[in-house]
C-alpha positions in Angstrom: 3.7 13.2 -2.9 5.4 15.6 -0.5 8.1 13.8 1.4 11.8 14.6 2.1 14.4 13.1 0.3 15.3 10.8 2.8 12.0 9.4 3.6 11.4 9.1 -0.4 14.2 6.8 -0.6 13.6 4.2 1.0 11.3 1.5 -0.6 10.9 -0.9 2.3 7.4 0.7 2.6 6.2 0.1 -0.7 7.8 -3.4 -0.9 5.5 -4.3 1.8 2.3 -2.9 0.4 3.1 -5.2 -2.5 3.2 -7.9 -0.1 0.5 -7.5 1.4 -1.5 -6.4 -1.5 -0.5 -9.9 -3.3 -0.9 -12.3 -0.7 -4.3 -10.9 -0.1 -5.3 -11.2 -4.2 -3.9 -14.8 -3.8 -6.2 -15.6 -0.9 -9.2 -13.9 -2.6 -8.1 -16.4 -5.4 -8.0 -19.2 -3.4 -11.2 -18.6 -1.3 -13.0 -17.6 -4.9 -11.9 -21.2 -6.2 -14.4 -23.1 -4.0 -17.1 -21.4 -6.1 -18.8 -21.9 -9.5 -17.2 -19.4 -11.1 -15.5 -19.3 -14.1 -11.4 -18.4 -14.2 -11.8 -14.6 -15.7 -14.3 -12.9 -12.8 -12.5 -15.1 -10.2 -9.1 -12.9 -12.0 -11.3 -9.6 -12.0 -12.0 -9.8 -8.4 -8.8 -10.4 -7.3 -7.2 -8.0 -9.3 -10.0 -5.6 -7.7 -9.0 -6.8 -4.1 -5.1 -6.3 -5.2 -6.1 -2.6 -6.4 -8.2 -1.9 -3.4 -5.8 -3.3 -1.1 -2.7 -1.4 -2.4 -4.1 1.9 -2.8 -5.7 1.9 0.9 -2.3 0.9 2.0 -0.3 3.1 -0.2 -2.4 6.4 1.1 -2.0 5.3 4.6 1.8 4.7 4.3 2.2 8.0 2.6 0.1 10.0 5.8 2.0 8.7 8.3 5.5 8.9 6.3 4.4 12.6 6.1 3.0 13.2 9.7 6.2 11.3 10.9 8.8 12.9 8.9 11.5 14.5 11.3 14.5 14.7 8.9 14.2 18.3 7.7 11.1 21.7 8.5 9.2 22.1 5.9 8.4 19.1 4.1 5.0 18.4 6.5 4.3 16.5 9.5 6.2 17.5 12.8 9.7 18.7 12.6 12.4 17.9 14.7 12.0 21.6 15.9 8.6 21.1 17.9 
């Protein structure tokens, strides 16, 4: 992960991927109740939502922290120079 110092700092970003990762695992949950299925693949398949969720989040975050950066050159994205 290539960011600047200040952009690294701050975990706003990341508490909100969390967020949104969990509330969508929850409502997976919910939604997988109304079937037959037992308690343990209803768990796996949220958990799997919660993964795929995050990470798709987490990579976007990171791009546009990176192609947004205008703190410091040289750490990616556009500089405050251009």
């Amino acid at each position: 992960m290539k960011l600047c110092p200040k952009c690294a700092t701050s975990p706003l970003p990341f508490v909100m991927i969390a967020v949104i990762a969990g509330v969508i695992g929850f409502l997976t949950w919910l939604t997988l109740g109304l079937s037959d299925w037992g308690a343990w693949p209803r768990l796996g398949i949220a958990a799997a939502s919660v993964g795929a969720v995050a990470a798709t989040l987490w990579h976007y975050v990171i791009s546009c922290m990176r192609r947004h950066c205008r703190h410091r050159d040289g750490f990616g994205g556009m500089t405050a120079s251009s």
